[in-house]
C-alpha positions, -999 to +999 in steps of 0.1 A: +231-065+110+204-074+091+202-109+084+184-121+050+173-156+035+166-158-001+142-184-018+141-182-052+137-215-076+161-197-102+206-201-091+210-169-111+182-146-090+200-165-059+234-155-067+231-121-080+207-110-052+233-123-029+262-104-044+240-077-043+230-070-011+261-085+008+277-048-012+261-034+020+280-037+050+243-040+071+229-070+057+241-104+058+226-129+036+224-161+057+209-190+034+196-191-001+171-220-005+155-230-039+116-232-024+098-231+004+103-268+018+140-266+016+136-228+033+117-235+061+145-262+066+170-235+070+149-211+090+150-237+114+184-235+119+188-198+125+154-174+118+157-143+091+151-105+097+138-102+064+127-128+036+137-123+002+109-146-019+093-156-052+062-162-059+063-186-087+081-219-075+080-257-074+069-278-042+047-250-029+042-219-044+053-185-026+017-172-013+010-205+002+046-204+021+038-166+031+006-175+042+021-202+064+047-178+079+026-148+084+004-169+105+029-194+125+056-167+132+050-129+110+084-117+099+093-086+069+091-105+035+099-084+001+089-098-026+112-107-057+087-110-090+083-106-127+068-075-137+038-093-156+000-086-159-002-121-142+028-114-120+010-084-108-019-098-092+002-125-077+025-104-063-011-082-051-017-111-034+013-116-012+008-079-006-022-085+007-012-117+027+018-093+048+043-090+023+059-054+032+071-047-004+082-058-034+104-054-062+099-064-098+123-084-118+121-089-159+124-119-176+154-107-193+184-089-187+177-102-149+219-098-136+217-065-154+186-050-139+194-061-102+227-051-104+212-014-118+182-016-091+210-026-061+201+009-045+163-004-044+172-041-036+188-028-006+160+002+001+136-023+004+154-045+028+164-018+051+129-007+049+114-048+061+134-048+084+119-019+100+087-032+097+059-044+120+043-078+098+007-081+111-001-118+116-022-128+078-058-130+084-082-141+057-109-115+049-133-126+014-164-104+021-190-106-007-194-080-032-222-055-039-242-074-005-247-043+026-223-047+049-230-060+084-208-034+104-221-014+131-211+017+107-243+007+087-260+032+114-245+057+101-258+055+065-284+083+071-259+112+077-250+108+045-274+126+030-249+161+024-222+140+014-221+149-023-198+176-025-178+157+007-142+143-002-116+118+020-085+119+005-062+089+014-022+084+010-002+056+020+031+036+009+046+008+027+021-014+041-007+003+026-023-027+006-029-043+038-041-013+056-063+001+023-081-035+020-087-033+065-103+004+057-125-001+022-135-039+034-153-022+065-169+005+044-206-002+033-220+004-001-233+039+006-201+060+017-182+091+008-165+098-022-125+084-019-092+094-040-062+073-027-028+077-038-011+037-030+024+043-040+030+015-067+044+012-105+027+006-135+007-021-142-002-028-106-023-005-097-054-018-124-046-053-106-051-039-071-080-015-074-098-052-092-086-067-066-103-046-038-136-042-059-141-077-054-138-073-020-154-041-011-191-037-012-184+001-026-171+003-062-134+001-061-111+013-096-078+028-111-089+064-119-090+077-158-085+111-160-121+135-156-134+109-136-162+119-111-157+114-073-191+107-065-204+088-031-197+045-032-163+050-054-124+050-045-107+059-073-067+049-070-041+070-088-026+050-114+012+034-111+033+060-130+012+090-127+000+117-107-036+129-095-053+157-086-086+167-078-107+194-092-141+206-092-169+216-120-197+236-105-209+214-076-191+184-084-158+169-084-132+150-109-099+139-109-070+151-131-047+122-141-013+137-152+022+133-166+050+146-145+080+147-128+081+125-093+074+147-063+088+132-031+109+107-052+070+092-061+047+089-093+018+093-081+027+113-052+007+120-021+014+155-017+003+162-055-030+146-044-032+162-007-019+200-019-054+195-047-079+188-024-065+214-002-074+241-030-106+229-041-127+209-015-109+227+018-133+220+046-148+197+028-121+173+028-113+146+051-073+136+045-058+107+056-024+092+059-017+057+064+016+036+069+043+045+045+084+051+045+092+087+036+071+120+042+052+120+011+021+132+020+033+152+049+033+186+036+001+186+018-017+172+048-008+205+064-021+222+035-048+201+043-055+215+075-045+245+072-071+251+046-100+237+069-103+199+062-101+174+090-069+154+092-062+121+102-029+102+110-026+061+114-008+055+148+020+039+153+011+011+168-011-003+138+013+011+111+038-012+095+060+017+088+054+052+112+071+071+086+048+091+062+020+095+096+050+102+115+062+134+096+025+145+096+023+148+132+057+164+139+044+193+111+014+194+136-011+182+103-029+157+113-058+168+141-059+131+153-038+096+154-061+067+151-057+031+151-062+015+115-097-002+128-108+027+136-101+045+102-133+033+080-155+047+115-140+078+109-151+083+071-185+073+081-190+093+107-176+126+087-201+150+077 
């Protein structure tokens, strides 16, 4: 049984997210609190599996309260939020504070769209509650200023890196993990393609987010882009991308299409691209992430020559997508997440 508190400052979110996910005979919503003062009051009184929580709400606002339980005691929040250009970064941030994952909500139509999204509502609970929170840790490194990690040594092997790609795909968990690994990158590193499984409209948010962040250059890929050494370019929220190559360099293809994997953009359409065109030139990657999106195509990965890498279970918040890469025997290692950005800068 998975038990659930909701905090939301509107009675109508409260009361249909209730009806909602007490349909499933594995959750039990325990207390529904209207913010975070009168929440923490409950969770008091009996602790939650899983937090369902707003962001926007009087008395203290949702980041502040995630903040506050990701460092006293972690535990699997999703978040609840309006799908919003402003609602996206906020929701970025809780991301980036430990929220697992999250699930958008429209400022009208509300008992409608969650009673149509139950399926998801539940998904995502299920999904927390398998979850591994890492206790929140503020990271605010400055911008475009050389980083001081003892990768820096490693600058000078750079120097045949042009027609190098690392291919990255995560899900679940992956904001976290994506901002540990780019953060600790320095300005001169290897071209980067990363599929982060998320909708529309968050992905612009995210990849602004991490450019502030990241002492490489850090945004949503447009289609013919160039992958060129200092960028990650992230696959946009509602569409796929590939990789291709012109003469000696490389570009990405962002398309239309069907979901692969039950995802848009999908890791496999990424992974089974750079499989064709860069082969042993690749480095692929797969981070946390529910599902086995990515799985396949980091076999074709390998397979075709590139040097494959899996997160291991103990950093993941979700073993899932590295998980079903190891049992297809595609990745050639498991690392642990801090050692991730070590291993791009150290591929030649």
């Amino acid at each position: 049984m998975i038990n659930v508190l909701i905090v939301d400052d509107s009675a109508v979110v409260r009361q249909v997210l209730t009806e909602v996910l007490s349909k499933d005979p594995q959750i039990r919503v325990i207390a529904t609190a209207g913010d975070p003062i009168i929440a923490k009051q409950k969770m008091m009184q009996e602790w939650p599996d899983v937090i369902v929580l707003d962001v926007e709400m009087p008395r203290m606002d949702g980041i502040t309260f995630l903040k506050i339980i990701m460092t006293e005691r972690p535990t699997p929040v999703v978040i609840c939020s309006t799908l919003t250009e402003k609602g996206a970064e906020t929701t970025l941030q809780a991301m980036s504070a430990g929220a697992v994952c999250y699930v958008t909500k429209p400022k009208l139509g509300l008992k409608g769209f969650l009673t149509e999204s139950a399926v998801d509502l539940i998904n995502s609970v299920k999904v927390a509650a398998q979850s591994r929170p890492k206790r929140f840790i503020s990271s605010s490194p400055s911008k475009h200023v050389e980083s001081t990690s003892p990768l820096q040594h490693t600058v000078a092997a750079l120097t045949h890196t042009t027609e190098k790609i690392v291919a990255i795909g995560t899900s679940t968990g992956g904001t976290q993990a994506l901002e540990v690994v780019l953060t600790a990158l320095p300005r001169v590193s290897p071209g980067i393609v990363i599929v982060q499984h998320m909708p529309e409209k968050f992905t612009a948010s995210f990849a602004s987010r991490l450019n502030s962040l990241c002492a490489i250059e850090v945004r949503e890929a447009k289609d013919r882009d160039r992958v060129i050494p200092g960028l990650a370019l992230i696959a946009p929220g509602g569409l796929h991308m590939r990789l291709t190559r012109s003469g000696a360099y490389y570009h990405v293809n962002v398309l239309d299409g069907p979901p692969v994997n039950r995802h848009k953009p999908s890791v496999d359409v990424l992974f089974k691209s750079v499989a064709n065109v860069a082969g042993r030139n690749a480095l692929g990657i797969i981070m946390t992430g529910m599902g086995d999106d990515g799985a396949r195509g980091l076999k074709e990965m390998h397979d075709a020559g590139a040097y494959t890498v899996a997160q291991d279970e103990a950093s993941c918040v979700v073993f899932g997508m590295p998980k079903e890469a190891i049992k297809l025997g595609a990745a050639d290692t498991e690392q642990p997440l801090g050692h991730i950005a070590d291993m791009i800068m150290r591929y030649k």
